[in-house]
Short mmCIF file of the C-alpha atoms (twelve columns), coordinates in Angstrom:
data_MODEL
# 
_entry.id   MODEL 
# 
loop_
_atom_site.group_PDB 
_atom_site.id 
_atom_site.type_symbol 
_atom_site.label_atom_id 
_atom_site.label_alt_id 
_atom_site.label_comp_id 
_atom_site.label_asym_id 
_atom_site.label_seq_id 
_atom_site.Cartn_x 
_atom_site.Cartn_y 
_atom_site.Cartn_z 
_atom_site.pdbx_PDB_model_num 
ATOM 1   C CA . UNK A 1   76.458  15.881 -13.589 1 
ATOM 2   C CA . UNK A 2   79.700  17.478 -12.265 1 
ATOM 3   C CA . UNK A 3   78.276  16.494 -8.408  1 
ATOM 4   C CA . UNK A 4   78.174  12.567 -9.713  1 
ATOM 5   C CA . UNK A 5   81.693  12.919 -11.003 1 
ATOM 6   C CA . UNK A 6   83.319  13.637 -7.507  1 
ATOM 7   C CA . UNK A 7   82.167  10.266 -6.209  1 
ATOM 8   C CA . UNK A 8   85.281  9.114  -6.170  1 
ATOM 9   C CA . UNK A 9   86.794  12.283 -5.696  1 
ATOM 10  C CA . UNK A 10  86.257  11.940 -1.924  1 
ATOM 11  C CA . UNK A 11  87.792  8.734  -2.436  1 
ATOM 12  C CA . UNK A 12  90.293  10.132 -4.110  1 
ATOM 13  C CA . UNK A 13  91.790  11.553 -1.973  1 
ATOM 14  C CA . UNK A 14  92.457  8.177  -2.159  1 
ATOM 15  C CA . UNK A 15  94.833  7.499  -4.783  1 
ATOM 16  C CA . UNK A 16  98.472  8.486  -5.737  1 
ATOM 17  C CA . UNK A 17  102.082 7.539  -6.120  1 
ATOM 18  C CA . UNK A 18  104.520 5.291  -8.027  1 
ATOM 19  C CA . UNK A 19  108.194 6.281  -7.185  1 
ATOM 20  C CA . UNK A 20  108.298 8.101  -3.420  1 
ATOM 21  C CA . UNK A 21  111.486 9.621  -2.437  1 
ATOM 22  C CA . UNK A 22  111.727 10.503 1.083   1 
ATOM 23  C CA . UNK A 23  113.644 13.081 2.708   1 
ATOM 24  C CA . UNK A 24  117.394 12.603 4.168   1 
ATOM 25  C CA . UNK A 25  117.925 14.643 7.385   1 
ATOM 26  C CA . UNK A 26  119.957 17.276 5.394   1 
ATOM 27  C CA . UNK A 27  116.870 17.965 3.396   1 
ATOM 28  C CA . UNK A 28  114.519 20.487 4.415   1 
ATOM 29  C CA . UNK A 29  110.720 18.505 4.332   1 
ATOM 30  C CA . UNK A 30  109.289 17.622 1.458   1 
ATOM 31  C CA . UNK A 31  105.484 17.593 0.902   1 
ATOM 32  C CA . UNK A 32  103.417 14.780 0.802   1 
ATOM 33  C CA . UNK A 33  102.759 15.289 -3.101  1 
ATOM 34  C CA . UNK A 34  106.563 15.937 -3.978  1 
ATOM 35  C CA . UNK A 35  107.375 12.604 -1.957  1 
ATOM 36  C CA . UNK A 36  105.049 10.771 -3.853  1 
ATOM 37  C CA . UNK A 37  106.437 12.151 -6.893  1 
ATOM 38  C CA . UNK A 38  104.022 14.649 -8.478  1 
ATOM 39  C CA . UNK A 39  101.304 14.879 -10.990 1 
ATOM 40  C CA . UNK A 40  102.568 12.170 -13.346 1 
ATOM 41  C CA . UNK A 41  102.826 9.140  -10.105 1 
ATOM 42  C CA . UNK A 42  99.644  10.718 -8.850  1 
ATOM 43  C CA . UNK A 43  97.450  10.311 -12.317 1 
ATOM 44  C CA . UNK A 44  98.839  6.480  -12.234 1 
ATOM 45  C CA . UNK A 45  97.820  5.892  -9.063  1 
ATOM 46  C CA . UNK A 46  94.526  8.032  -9.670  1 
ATOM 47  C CA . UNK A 47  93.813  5.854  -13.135 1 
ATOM 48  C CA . UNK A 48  94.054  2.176  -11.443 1 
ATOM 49  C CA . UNK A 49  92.552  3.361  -8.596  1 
ATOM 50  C CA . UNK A 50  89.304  4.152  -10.639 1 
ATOM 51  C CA . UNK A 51  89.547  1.271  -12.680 1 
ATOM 52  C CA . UNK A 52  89.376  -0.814 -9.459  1 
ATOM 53  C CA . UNK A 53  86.346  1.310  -8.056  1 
ATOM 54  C CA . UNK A 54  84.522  0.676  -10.991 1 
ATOM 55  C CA . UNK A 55  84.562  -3.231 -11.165 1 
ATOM 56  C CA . UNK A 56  84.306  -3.176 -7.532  1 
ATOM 57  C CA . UNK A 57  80.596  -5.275 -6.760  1 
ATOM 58  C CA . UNK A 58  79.545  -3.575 -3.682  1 
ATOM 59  C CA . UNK A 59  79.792  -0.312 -5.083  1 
ATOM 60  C CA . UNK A 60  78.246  -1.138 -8.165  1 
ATOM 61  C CA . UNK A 61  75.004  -2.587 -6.374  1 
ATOM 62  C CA . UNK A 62  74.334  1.236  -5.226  1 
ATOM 63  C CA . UNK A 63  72.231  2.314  -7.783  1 
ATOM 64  C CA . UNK A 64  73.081  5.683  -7.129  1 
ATOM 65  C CA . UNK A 65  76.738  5.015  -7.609  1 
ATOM 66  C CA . UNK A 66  75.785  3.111  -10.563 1 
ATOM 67  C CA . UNK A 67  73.440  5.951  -11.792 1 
ATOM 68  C CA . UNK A 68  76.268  8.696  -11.542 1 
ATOM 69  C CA . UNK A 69  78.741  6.143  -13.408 1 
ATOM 70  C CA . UNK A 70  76.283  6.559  -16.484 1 
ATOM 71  C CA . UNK A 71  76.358  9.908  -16.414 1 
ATOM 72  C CA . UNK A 72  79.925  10.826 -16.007 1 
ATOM 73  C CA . UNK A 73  82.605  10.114 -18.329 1 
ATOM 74  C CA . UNK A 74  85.555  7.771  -16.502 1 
ATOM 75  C CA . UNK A 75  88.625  9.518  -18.262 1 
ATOM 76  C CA . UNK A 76  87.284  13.210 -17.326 1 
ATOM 77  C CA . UNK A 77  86.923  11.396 -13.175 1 
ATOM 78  C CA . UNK A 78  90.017  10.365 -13.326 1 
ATOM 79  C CA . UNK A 79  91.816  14.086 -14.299 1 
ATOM 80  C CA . UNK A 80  89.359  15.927 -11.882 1 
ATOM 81  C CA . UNK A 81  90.314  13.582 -8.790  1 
ATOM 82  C CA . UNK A 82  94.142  13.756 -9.858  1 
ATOM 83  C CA . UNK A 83  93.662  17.557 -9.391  1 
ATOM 84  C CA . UNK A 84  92.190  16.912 -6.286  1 
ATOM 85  C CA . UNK A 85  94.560  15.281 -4.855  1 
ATOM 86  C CA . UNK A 86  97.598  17.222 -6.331  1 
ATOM 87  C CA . UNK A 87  96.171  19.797 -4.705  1 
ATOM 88  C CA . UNK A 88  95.285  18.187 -1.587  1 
ATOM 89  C CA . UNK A 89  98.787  17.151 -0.969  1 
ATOM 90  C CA . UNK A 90  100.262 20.117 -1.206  1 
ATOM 91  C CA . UNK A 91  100.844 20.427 -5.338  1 
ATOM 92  C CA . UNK A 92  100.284 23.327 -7.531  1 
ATOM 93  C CA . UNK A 93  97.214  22.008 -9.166  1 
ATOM 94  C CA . UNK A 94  93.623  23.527 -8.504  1 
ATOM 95  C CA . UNK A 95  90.878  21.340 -7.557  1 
ATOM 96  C CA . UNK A 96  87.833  23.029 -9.005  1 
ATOM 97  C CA . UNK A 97  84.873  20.649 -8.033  1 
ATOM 98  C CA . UNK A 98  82.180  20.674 -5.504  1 
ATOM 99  C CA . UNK A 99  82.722  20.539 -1.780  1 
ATOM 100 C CA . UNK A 100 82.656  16.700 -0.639  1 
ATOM 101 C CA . UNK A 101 79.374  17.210 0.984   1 
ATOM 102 C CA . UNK A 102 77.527  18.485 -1.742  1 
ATOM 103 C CA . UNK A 103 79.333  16.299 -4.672  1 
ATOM 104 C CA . UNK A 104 77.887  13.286 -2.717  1 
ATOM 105 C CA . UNK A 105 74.128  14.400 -1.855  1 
ATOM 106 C CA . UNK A 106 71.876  11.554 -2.695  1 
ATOM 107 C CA . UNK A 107 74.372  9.008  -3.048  1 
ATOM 108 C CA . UNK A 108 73.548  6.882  0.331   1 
ATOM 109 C CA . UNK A 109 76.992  5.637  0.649   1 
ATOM 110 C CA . UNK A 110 77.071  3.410  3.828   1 
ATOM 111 C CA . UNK A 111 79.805  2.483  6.108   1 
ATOM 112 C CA . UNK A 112 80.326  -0.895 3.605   1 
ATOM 113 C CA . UNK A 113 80.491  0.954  0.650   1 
ATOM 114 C CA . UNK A 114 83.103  3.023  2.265   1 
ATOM 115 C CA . UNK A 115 85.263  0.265  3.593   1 
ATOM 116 C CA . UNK A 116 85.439  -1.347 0.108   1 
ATOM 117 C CA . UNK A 117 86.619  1.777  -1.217  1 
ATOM 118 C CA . UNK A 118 89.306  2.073  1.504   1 
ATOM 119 C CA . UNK A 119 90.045  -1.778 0.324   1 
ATOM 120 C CA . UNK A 120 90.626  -0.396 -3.344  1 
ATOM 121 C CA . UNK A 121 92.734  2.300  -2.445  1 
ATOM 122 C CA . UNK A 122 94.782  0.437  -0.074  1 
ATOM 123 C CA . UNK A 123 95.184  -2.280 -3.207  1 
ATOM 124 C CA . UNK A 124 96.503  0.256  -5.749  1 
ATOM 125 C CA . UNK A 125 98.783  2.116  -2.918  1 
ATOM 126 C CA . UNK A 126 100.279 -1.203 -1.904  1 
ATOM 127 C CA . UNK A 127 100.776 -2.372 -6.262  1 
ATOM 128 C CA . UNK A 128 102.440 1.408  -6.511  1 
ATOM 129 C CA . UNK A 129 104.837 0.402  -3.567  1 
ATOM 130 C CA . UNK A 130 103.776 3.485  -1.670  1 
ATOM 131 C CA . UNK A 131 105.680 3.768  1.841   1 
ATOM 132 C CA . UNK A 132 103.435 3.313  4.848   1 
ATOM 133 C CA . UNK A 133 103.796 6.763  6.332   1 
ATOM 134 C CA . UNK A 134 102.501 8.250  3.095   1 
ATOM 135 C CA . UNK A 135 99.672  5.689  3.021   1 
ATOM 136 C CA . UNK A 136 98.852  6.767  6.104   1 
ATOM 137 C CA . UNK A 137 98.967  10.467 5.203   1 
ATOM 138 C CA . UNK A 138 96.532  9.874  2.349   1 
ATOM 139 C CA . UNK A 139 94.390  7.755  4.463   1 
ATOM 140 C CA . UNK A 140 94.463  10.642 7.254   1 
ATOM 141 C CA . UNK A 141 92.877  13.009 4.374   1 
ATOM 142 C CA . UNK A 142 90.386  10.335 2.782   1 
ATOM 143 C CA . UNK A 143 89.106  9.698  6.321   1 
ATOM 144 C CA . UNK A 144 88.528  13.476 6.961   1 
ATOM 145 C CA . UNK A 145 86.337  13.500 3.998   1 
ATOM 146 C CA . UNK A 146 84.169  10.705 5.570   1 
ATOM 147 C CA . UNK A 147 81.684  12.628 7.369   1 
ATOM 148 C CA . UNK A 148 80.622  14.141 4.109   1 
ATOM 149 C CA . UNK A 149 79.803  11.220 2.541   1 
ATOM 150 C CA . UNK A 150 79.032  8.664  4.885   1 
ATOM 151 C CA . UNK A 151 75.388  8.239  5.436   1 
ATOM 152 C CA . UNK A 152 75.258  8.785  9.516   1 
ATOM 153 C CA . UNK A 153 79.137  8.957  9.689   1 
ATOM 154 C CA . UNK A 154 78.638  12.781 10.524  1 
ATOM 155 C CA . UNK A 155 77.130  12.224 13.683  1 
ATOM 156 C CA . UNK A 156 79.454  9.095  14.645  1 
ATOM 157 C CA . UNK A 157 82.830  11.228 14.474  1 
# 
């Protein structure tokens, strides 16, 4: 059960932000989770990012997508993958769940499936007003995540 509920973990790493504050020169560099303003902007962005992923048709006609939904409570999803991805951009929280590979075993998630979750994510990051070089930070981890959970996208990269 805990496997299913990293589905959009992965894609989580797609998710975060609400108020960004970016460095002046005088500042020594933040990182990417302190410039998109912690745990609390991350959970936002984490909780409409699910909401989208769960209405979103093409991922709902997997019927292992669909089965894992069943079996995994959304509010419990929605901590884990803000975890993940507090912890993933360099904030103190500890992402406990499987490895990406394993979490997604038997899902069949194809290259379609995958672009309409990068069309979610890039939909809540844009209605959170994220900056583009963070966007493309996240993006830069959700994409190295892709070979785990892309049917065939392993031997592609």
């Amino acid at each position: 059960m805990r496997a299913r509920s990293t589905f959009v973990i992965a894609v989580v790493l797609w998710i975060l932000v609400g108020t960004v504050h970016t460095a002046t020169p005088a500042e020594s560099p933040k990182s990417l989770y302190d410039r998109l303003g912690g745990l609390y902007n991350i959970a936002a962005v984490v909780d409409d990012f699910i909401d989208r992923v769960y209405e979103n048709a093409t991922l709902n006609a997997n019927p292992n997508i669909a089965k894992a939904r069943s079996e995994v409570r959304k509010a419990g999803l929605k901590v884990h993958l803000a975890n993940q991805v507090c912890m993933a951009t360099g904030g103190p929280c500890k992402y406990t769940g499987m490895d990406m590979k394993t979490a997604h075993a038997g899902f069949k998630i194809t290259q379609k499936e995958w672009e309409a979750l990068a069309a979610d994510f890039k939909a809540t990051l844009d209605a959170f007003k994220v900056p583009d070089a963070e966007q493309k930070e996240l993006f830069a981890i959700v994409e190295s995540t892709k070979g785990d959970i892309v049917v065939g996208a392993a031997a592609s990269q």
